[in-house]
C-alpha positions as CSV (number, residue, x, y, z in Angstrom):
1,X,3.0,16.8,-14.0
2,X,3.6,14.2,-11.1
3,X,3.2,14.9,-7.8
4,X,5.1,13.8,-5.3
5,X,4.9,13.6,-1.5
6,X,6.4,12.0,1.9
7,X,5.6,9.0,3.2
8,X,7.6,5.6,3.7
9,X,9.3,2.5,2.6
10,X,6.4,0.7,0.4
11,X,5.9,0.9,-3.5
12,X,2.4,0.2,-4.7
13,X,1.8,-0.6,-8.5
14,X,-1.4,-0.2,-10.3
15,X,-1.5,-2.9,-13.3
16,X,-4.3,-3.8,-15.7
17,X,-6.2,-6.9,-15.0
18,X,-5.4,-9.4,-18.3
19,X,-9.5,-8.7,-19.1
20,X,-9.0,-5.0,-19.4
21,X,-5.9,-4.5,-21.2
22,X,-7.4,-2.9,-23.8
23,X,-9.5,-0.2,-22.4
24,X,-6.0,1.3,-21.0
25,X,-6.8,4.4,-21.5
26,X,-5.1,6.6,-23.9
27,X,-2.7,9.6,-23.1
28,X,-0.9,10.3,-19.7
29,X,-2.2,9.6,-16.7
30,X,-1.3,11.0,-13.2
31,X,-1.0,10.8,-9.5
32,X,-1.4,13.4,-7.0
33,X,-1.0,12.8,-3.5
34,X,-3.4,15.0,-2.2
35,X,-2.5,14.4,1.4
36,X,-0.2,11.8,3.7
37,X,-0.3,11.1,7.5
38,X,1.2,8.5,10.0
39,X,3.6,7.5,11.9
40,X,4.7,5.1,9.4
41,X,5.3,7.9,7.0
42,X,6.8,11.1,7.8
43,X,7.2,14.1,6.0
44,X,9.7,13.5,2.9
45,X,10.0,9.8,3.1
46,X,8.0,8.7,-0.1
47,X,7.1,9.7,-3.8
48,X,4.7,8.5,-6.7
49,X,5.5,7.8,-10.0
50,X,2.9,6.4,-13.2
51,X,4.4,3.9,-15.4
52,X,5.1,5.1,-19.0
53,X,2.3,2.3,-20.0
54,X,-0.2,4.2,-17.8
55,X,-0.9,0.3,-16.3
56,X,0.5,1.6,-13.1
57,X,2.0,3.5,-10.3
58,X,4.5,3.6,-7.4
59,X,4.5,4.9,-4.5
60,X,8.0,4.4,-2.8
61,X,8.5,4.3,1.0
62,X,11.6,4.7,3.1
63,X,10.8,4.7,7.0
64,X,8.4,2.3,7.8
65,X,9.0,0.0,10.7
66,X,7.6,-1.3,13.2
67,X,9.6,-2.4,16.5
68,X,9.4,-3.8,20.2
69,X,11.7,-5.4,22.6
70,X,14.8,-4.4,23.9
71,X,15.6,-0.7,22.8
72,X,12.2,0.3,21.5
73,X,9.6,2.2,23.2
74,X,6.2,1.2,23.5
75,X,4.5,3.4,20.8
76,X,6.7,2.2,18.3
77,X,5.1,-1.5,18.4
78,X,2.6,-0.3,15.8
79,X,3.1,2.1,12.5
80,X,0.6,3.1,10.1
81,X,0.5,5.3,7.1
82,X,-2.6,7.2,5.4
83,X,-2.7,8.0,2.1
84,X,-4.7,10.0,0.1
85,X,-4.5,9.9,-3.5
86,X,-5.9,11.3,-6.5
87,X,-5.9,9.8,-9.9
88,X,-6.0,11.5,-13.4
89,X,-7.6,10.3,-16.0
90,X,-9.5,10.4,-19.4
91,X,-13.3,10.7,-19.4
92,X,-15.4,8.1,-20.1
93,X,-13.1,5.9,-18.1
94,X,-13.3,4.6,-14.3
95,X,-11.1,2.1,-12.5
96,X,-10.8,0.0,-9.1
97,X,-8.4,-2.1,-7.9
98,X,-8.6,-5.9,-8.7
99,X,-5.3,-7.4,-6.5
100,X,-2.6,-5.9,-4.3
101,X,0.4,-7.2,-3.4
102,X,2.3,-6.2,-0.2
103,X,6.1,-6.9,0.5
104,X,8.7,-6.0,3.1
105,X,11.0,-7.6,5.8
106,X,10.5,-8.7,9.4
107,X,13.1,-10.0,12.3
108,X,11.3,-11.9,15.2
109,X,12.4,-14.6,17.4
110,X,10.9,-17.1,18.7
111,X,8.1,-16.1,20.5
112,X,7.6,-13.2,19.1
113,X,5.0,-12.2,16.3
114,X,4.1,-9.4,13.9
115,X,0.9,-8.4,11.5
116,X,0.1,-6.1,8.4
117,X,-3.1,-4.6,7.5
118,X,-4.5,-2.8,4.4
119,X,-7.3,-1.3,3.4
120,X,-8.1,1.2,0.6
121,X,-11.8,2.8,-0.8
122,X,-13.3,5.7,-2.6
123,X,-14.1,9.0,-0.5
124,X,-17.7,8.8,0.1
125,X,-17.9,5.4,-0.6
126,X,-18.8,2.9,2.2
127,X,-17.4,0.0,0.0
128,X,-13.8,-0.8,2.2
129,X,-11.9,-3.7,1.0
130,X,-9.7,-4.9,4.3
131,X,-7.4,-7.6,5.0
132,X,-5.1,-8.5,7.9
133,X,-2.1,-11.0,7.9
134,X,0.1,-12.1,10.3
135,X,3.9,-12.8,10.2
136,X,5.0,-16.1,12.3
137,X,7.9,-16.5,14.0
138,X,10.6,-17.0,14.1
139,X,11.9,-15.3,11.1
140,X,14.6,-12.8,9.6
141,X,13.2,-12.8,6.4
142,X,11.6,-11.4,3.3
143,X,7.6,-11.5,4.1
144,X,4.7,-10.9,0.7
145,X,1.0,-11.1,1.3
146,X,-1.2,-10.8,-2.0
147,X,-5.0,-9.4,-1.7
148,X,-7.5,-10.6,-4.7
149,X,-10.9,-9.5,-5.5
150,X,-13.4,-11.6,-7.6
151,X,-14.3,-9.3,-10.8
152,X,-17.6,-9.3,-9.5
153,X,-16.6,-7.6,-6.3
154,X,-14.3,-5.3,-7.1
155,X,-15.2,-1.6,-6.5
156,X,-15.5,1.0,-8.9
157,X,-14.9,4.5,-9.0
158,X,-18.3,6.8,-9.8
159,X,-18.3,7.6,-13.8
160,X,-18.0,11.2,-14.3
161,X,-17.3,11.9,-10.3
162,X,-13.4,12.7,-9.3
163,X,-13.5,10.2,-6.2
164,X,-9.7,10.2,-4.4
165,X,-8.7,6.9,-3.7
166,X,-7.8,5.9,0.1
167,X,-4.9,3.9,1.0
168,X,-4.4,2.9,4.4
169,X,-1.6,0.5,5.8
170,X,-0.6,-1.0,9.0
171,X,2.5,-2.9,10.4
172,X,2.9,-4.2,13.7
173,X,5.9,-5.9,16.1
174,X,5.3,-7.8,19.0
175,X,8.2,-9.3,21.9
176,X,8.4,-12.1,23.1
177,X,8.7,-13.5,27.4
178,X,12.5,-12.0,26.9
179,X,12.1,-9.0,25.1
180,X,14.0,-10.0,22.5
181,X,14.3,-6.8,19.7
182,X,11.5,-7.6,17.0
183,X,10.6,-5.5,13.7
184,X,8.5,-5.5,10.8
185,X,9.3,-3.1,8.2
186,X,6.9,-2.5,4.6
187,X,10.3,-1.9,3.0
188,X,13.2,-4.1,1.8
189,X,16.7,-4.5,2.9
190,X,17.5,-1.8,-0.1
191,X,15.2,0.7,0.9
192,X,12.7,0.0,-1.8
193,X,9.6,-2.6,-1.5
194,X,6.6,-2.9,-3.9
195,X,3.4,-3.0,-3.0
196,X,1.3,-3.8,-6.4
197,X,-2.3,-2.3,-6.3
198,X,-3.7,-4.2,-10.0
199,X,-6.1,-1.9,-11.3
200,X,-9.4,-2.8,-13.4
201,X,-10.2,-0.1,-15.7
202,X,-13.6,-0.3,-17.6
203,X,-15.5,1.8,-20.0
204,X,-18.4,4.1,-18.5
């Protein structure tokens, strides 16, 4: 049975890499989200769901932004949310996560500027994958930033351990000389963004 817990606009996808497509493995596979903190992600605002194919998973956000400027106060220039998950599998499998794709909107004038981070590991593993990218102005637009790993560097979960999986994100909004109102949101104008983790499952 799926869990489902709070947390905010963002929807993360776990696909096979082309290479592993056939060690999918068999039967249903779920997500528990064993835990969820941040500003970004408040009680009730997200929920996880596995793809019939067991290829991926969603986690859907629906308060996540980011603001400064005019009408915002100054802790609300930055939003993060925590995530810690725990996926359910078949023995004698393992995965780790080969690409991730991260989507949502931002409004910033001229002058202004905004940033998204991401990182996401194995508990008790000191293997982090991290990446930063920022959002030019001006803009009132749609933003996406896609993560790759070479298949030589791409982390994998312990065979035979259960090892939760860590995903941690990060928005930030910055004015500009006129504090002109500025936001970055990890959601889209409908409430619903995807953020595509691609998994790489292998064969222990």
């Amino acid at each position: 049975m799926l869990s489902a817990m709070a947390a905010t606009g963002l929807a993360l996808s776990l696909l096979a890499t082309p290479e592993a497509q056939a060690d999918v493995p068999p039967g249903k596979i779920t997500v528990d989200v064993v835990t969820v903190n941040g500003s970004g992600c408040p009680a009730g605002t997200a929920a996880v769901a596995v793809s019939d194919d067991n290829t991926s998973f969603t986690v859907t956000y629906s308060d996540y932004t980011a603001q400064a400027g005019s009408g915002s106060t100054p802790t609300q220039f930055r939003k993060n949310c925590q995530l810690n998950l725990r996926v359910h599998y078949p023995q004698g499998f393992t995965f780790g996560i080969a690409k991730a794709d991260y989507r949502g909107f931002a409004h910033l004038p001229r002058g202004a500027r905004g940033m998204q981070r991401a990182s996401y590991y194995f508990a008790g593993q000191s293997a982090t994958v991290t990446s930063t990218h920022n959002i030019a102005a001006p803009t009132s637009d749609n933003w996406q930033f896609t993560d790759s790993t070479d298949v030589a560097e791409i982390v994998f979960a312990p065979c035979g351990a259960v090892r939760h999986l860590n995903v941690n994100t990060e928005v930030r909004a910055f004015t500009n000389a006129s504090n002109q109102p500025s936001f970055v949101s990890m959601d889209s104008t409908d409430g619903s963004v995807n953020t595509r983790y691609q998994f790489a499952w292998k064969r222990c």
